[in-house]
C-alpha positions in Angstrom: -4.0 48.5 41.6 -7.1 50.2 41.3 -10.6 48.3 40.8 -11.2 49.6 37.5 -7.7 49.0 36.0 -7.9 45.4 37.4 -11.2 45.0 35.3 -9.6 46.9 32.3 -6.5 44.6 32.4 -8.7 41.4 32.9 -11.2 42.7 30.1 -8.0 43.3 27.3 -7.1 39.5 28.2 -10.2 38.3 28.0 -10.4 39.9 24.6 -7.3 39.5 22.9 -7.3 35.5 23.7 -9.6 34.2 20.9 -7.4 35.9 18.5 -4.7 34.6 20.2 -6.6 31.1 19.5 -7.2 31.7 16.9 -4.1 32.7 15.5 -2.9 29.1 15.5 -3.3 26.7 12.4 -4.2 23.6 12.7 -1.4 21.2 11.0 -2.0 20.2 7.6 -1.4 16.3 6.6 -0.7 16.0 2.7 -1.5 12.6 1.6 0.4 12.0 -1.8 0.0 8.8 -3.8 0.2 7.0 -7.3 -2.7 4.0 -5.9 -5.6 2.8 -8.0 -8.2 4.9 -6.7 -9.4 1.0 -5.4 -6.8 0.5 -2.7 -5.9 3.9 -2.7 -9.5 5.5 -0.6 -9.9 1.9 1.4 -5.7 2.7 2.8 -7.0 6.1 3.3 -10.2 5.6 5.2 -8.2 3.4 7.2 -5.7 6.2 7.8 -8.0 8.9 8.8 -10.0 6.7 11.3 -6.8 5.7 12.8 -5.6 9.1 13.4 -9.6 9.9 14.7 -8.3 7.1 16.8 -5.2 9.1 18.0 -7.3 12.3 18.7 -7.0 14.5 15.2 -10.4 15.1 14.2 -10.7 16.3 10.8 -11.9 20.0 10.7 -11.3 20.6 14.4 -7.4 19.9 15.2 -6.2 18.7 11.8 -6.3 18.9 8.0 -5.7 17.2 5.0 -4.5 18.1 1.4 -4.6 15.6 -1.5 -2.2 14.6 -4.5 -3.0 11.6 -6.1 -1.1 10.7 -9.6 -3.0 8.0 -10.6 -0.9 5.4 -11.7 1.6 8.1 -13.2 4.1 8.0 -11.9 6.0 10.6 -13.6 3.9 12.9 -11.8 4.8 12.4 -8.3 7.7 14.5 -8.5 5.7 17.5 -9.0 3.0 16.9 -6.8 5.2 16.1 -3.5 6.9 19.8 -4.2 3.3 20.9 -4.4 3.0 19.7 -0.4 5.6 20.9 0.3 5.8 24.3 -1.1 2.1 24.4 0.5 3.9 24.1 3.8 2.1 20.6 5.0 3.0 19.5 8.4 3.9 15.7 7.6 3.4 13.6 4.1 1.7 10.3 4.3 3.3 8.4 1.0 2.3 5.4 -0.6 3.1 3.2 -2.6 7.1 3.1 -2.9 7.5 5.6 -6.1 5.4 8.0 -4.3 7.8 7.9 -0.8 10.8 8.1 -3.4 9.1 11.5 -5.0 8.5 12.6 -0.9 11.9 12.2 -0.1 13.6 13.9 -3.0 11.0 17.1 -2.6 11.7 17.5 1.2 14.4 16.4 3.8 13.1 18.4 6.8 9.0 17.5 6.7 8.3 14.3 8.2 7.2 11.6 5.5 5.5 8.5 7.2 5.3 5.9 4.0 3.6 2.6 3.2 5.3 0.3 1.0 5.4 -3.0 -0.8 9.3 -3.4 -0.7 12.5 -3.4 1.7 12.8 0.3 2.7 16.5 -0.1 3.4 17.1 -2.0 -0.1 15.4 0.6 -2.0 17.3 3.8 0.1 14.2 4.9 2.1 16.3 4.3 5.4 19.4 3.8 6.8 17.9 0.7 8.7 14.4 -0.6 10.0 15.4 -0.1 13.1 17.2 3.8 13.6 15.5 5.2 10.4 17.9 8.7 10.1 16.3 11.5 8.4 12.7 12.5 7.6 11.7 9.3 7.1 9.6 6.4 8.6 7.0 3.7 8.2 5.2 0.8 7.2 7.1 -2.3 5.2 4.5 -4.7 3.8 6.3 -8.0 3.6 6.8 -9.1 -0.1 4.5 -12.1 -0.5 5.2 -13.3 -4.5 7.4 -16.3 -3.7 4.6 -17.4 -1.1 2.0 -17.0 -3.7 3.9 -19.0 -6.0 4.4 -21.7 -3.2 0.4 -21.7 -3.1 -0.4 -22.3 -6.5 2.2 -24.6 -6.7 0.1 -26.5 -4.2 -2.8 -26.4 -6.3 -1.0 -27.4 -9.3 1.9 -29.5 -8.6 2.1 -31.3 -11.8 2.6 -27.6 -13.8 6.0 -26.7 -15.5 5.4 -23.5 -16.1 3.7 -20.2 -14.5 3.1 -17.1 -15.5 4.2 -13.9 -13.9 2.7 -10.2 -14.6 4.5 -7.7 -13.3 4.8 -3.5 -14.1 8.5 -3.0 -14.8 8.3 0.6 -14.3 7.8 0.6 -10.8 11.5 -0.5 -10.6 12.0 -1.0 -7.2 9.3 -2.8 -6.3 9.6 -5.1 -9.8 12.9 -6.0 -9.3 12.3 -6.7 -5.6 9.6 -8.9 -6.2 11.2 -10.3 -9.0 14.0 -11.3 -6.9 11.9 -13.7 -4.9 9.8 -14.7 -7.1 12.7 -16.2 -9.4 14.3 -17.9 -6.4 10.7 -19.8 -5.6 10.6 -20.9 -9.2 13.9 -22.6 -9.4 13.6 -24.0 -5.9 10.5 -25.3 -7.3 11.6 -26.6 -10.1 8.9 -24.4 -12.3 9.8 -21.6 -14.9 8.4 -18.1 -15.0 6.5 -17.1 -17.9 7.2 -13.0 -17.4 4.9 -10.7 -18.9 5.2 -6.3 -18.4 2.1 -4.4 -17.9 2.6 -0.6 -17.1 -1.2 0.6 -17.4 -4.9 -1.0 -17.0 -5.2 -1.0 -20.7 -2.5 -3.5 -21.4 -4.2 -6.0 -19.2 -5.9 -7.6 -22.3 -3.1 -7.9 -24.1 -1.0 -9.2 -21.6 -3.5 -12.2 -20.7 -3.4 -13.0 -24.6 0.2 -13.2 -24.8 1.0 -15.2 -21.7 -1.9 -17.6 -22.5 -0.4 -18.2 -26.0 2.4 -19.6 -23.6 0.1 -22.2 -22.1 1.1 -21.8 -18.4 -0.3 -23.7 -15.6 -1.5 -20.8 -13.7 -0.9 -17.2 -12.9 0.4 -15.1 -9.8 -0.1 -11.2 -10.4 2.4 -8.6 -9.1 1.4 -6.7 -5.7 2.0 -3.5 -7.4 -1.0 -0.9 -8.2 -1.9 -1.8 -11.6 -3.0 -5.3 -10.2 -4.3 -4.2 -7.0 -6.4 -1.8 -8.7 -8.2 -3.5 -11.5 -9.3 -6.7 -9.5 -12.2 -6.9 -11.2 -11.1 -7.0 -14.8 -8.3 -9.5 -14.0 -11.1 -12.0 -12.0 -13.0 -11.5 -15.4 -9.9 -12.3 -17.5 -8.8 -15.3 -15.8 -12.1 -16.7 -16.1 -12.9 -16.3 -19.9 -9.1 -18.0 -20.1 -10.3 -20.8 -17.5 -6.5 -20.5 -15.8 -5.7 -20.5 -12.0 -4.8 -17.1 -10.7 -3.5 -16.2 -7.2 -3.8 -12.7 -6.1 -2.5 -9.8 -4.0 -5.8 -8.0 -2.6 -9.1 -9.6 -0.9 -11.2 -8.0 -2.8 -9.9 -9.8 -6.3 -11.1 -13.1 -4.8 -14.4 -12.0 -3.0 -14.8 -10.9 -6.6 -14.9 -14.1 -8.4 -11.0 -15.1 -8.2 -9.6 -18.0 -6.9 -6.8 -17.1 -4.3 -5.5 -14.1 -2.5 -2.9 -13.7 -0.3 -1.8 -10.6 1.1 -1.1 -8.1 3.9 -3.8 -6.2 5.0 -3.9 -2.2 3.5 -6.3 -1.3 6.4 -4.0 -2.8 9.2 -1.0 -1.4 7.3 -2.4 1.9 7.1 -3.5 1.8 10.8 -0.3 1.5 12.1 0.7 4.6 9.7 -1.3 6.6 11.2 -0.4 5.7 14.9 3.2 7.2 13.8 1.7 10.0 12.1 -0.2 11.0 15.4 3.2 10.0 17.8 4.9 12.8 15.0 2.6 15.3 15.2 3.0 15.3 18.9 6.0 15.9 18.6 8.3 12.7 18.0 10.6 12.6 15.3 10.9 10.4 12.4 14.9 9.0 12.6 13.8 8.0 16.4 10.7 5.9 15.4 11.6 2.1 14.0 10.3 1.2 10.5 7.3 -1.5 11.0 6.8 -4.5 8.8 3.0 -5.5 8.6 2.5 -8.8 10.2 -1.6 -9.3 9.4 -1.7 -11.7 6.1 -5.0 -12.7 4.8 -5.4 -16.1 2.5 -8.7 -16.2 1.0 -10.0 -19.4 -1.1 -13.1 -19.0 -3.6 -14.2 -22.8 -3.5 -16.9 -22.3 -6.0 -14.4 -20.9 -8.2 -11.9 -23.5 -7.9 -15.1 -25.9 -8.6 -15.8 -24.4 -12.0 -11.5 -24.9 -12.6 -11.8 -28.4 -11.4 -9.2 -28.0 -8.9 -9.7 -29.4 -5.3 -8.0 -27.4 -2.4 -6.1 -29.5 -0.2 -7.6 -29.9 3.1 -4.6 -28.5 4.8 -4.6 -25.3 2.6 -8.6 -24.9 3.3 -7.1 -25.5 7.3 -4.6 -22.5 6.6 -7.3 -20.2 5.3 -8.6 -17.0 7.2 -11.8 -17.0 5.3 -13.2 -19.5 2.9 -15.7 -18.3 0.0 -18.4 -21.4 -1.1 
């Protein structure tokens, strides 16, 4: 070969292989959820440092789209054909209606969900541990019974408690429910159920179970709690009742006890199977995880103004302590 067609040849290469480069698209992650914006951008903060983590930088080897329903959940349907349609590379889903709306829009884009209930239960999976299908993810365990247990500590001598739940997140009501209604009887306490399917029933809801007189109150996990922490703290003050919680933040706010799995470590470990995916694992071969970080939070000053005293071993059992 000649001198000059060897630098021709080497030139053309040179040249053609930054459109070559650039000829291939980053992958697109499409985040689709029906959160409170309040857990909702804390889960997803905690998502996208985890996958910074896993080497997918935003802007420079990966991308996101958004869908967010808030609180409808009637609109998920729509919005997880919209990521799909769009031609995403993987869904991150959360909470459980939104993973249901993922895996009826798509069986052949991998969907990595969070969720509050048993994925196999609700038809997520075939099992926890060989997934099948497009599907995989993080379980949160299903704490209500436990929270029950804990205000039943506080309050041993109470015969009733009340219980408010969103009924139209139906699998994760019903599963929750469940355990909640099997801690009552074992405890020998009944459950004063109240529905609440949007923020602005929370005032009414307080009214009616109050008019009840329970002992205390456990909220529901699901988003309409975990989202408006700060109205219920306020609520359960002006009625002066005992309230347990499913989110930190509700009892670094004034409330008197949380306990719950932790969004950030939940959505941490998302993201780690979101990274192993993009790499090129798939989802039936990767083993649904159940969270296992659970945070108990007391508020002594609040349980002070209550006058209720925390047993010494539940203060021992504590991860943090507010005075």
């Amino acid at each position: 070969m000649r001198r000059r067609d060897l630098i021709t040849l080497v030139g053309g290469a040179a040249a053609l292989w930054p459109l070559t480069a650039r000829a291939q698209p980053i992958p697109v992650v499409g985040f689709l959820s029906s959160d409170a914006s309040e857990i909702r951008d804390r889960r997803f903060r905690a998502f996208r440092q985890g996958l910074i983590e896993s080497g997918y930088v935003e802007g420079r080897n990966i991308a996101f789209e958004y869908r967010f329903s808030e609180e409808r959940f009637e609109k998920l349907p729509a919005l997880a054909a919209e990521l799909v349609n769009n031609g995403v590379a993987l869904i991150v889903a959360s909470p459980t209606p939104a993973a249901n709306a993922a895996k009826a829009a798509t069986k052949s884009i991998p969907v990595v969900f969070v969720v509050g209930v048993d994925p196999v239960q609700t038809g997520l999976v075939a099992s926890l541990a060989h997934p099948g299908g497009n599907l995989t993810g993080i379980a949160n365990l299903n704490l209500a019974s436990k929270r029950l247990e804990l205000l039943h500590e506080l309050l041993p001598t109470a015969k009733s408690i009340g219980y408010l739940v969103n009924l139209t997140n139906t699998a994760f009501a019903e599963s929750e429910a469940r355990d909640l209604k099997a801690a009552a009887q074992t405890l020998g306490v009944s459950l004063l159920i109240v529905n609440v399917t949007e923020p602005s029933g929370l005032d009414g809801a307080f009214a009616a179970i109050m008019a009840a007189k329970p002992g205390g109150i456990v909220l529901s996990g699901e988003s309409v709690f975990l989202g408006n922490s700060a109205r219920l703290v306020a609520l359960a003050s002006q009625y002066a009742v005992p309230t347990v919680y499913a989110i930190r933040g509700a009892t670094e706010a004034g409330g008197l006890v949380s306990y719950a799995a932790d969004p950030v470590d939940a959505a941490r470990q998302a993201a780690v199977y979101a990274a192993r995916i993009l790499k090129g694992e798939k989802p039936e071969n990767l083993p649904v995880q159940q969270t296992t970080k659970v945070e108990l939070i007391f508020n002594l000053k609040t349980a002070k103004s209550l006058g209720l005293v925390v047993p010494l071993p539940l203060i021992g059992r504590a991860d943090a302590v507010i005075e």
